[in-house]
C-alpha positions in Angstrom: -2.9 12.4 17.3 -1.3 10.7 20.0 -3.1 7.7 20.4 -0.8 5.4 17.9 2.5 6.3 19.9 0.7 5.6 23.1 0.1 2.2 21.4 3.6 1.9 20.2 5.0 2.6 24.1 2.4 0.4 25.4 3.0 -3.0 23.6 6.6 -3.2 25.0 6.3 -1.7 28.4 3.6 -0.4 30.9 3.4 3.3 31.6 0.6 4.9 33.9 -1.8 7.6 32.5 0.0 10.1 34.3 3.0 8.8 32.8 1.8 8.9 29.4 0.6 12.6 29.7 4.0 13.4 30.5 5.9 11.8 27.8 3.2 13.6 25.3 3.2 16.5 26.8 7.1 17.0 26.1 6.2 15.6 22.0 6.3 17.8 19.3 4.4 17.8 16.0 5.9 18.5 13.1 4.5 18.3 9.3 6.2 17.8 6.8 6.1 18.3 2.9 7.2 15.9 0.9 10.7 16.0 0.0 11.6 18.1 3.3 14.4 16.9 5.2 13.9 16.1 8.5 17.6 15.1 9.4 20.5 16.4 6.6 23.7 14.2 6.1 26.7 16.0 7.5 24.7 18.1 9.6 24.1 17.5 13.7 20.5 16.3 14.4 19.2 16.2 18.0 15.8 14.5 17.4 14.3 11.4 17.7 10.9 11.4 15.3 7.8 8.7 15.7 6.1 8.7 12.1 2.6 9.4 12.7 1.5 9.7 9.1 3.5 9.6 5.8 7.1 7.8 5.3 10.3 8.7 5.8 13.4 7.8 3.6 16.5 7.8 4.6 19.6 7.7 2.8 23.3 9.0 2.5 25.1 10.1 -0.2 28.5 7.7 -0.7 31.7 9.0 -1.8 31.0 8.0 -5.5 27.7 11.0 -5.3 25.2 7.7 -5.8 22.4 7.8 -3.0 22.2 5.1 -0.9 18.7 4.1 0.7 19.5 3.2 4.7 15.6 3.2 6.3 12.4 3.3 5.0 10.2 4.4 8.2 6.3 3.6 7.6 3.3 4.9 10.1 3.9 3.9 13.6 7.8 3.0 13.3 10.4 5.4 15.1 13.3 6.8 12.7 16.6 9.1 13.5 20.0 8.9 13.1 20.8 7.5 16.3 24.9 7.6 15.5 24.1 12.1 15.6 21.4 11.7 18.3 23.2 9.4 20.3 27.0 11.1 20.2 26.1 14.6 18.9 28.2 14.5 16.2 27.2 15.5 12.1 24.7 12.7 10.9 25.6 9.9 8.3 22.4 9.9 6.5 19.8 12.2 5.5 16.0 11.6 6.6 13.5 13.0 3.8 9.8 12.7 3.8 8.5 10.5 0.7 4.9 11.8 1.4 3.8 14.4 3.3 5.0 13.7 6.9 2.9 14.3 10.1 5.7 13.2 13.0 5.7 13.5 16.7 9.1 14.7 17.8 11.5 14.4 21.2 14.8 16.5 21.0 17.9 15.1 23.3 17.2 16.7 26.2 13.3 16.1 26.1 14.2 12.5 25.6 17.1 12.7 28.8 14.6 14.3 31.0 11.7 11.6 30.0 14.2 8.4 30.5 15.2 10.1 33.8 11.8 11.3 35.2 9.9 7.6 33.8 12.3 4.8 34.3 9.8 2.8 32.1 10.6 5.1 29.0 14.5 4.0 29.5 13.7 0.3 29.6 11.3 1.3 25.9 14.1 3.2 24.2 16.8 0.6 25.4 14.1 -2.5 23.5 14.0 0.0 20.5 17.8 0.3 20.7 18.1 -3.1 20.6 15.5 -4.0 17.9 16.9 -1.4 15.3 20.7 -2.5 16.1 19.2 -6.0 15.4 17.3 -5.2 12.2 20.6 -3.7 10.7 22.8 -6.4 11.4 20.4 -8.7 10.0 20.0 -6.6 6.6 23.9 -6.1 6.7 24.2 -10.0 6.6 21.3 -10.2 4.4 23.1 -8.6 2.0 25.9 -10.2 2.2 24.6 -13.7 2.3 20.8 -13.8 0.4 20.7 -13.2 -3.4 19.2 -10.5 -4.4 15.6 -12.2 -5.4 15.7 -13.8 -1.8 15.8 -10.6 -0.3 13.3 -9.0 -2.7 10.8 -11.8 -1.2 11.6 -11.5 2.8 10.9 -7.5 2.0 7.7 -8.2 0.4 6.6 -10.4 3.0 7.5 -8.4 6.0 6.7 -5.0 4.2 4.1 -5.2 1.4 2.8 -1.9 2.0 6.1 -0.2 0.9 5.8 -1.2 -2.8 2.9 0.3 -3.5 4.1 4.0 -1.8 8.0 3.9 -2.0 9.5 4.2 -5.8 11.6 1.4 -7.1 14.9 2.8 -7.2 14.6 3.9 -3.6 13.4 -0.3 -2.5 16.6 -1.2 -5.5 18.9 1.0 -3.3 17.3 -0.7 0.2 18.0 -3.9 -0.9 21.4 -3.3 -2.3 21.0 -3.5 -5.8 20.3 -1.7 -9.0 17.0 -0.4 -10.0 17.7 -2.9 -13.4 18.3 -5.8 -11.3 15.3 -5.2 -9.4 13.3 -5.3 -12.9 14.7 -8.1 -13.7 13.8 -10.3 -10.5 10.2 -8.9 -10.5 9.9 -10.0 -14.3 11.4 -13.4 -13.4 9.0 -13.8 -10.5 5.9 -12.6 -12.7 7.2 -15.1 -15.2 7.6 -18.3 -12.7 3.9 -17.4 -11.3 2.1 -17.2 -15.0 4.1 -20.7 -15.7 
């Protein structure tokens, strides 16, 4: 069960043994059904999950009542809403499970007492900091700046496992489009490949 997250930790920083049984002693599990909400929009949320099985969507609903896909979080990738774990205020997105969930879970003061007990664990959040606050400028610019079918392409590349578990409106709503449009660039594409 805990082998993949020791992975995770390990490939950006390096932790003893004795280390590591810390950090897992202070995880929790937690399954969840699909369509459970791990994290509710408007609500405070003091945990930080690692996906150990399953997928987590996440996605707000905007002032028009359309949902809006933020994160898709696959096996082995970290999810929260870092804006409510980070300042303990109501979160800005909801977290669901697509599929039924099997995630490893640190609370705020679990993950205060691991950063200040295991400097090492500091220096790994602060590199996952970074890398999500990276990833989210470069899909916010992405959108703005890439056509839709340009973006359609850079997801399938970086994340072709997602299309064959995560529905089509939900990857539409990722990559900032209609579920239509998304139809249409996939029949273009099937089109230009036949020709």
């Amino acid at each position: 069960m805990f082998q993949p997250i020791r992975e995770n930790i390990l490939s950006k920083v390096v932790l003893s043994a004795a280390d590591l049984e810390t950090f897992t002693h202070n995880l929790e599990a937690l399954t969840l059904n699909k369509g459970a909400l791990f994290t509710r929009q408007d609500y405070k949320s003091d945990r930080l999950a690692f996906v150990n099985k399953g997928i987590i969507i996440g996605s707000m609903i905007n002032n028009n009542g359309d949902r809006k896909v933020i994160q898709i979080a696959t096996e082995n990738n970290w999810t929260a809403d870092l804006y409510a774990f980070f300042s303990g205020k109501p979160a800005m997105f909801s977290l669901e499970a697509h599929e039924d969930c099997e995630l490893l879970i640190l609370t705020k003061e679990q993950f205060n007492f691991l950063c200040n007990t295991i400097p090492m664990l500091e220096r790994f959040f602060r590199l996952l900091a970074e890398e999500a606050y990276v990833y989210s400028q470069q899909r916010i610019l992405n959108i703005f700046n890439k056509k839709a079918e340009q973006r359609y392409l850079e997801l399938i590349k970086e994340r072709p496992a997602i299309f064959e578990r995560v529905k089509q409106h939900y990857i539409a709503s990722y990559l900032g489009i209609e579920p239509q449009s998304l139809s249409r660039i996939r029949k273009n594409i099937s089109t230009k490949n036949i020709s």
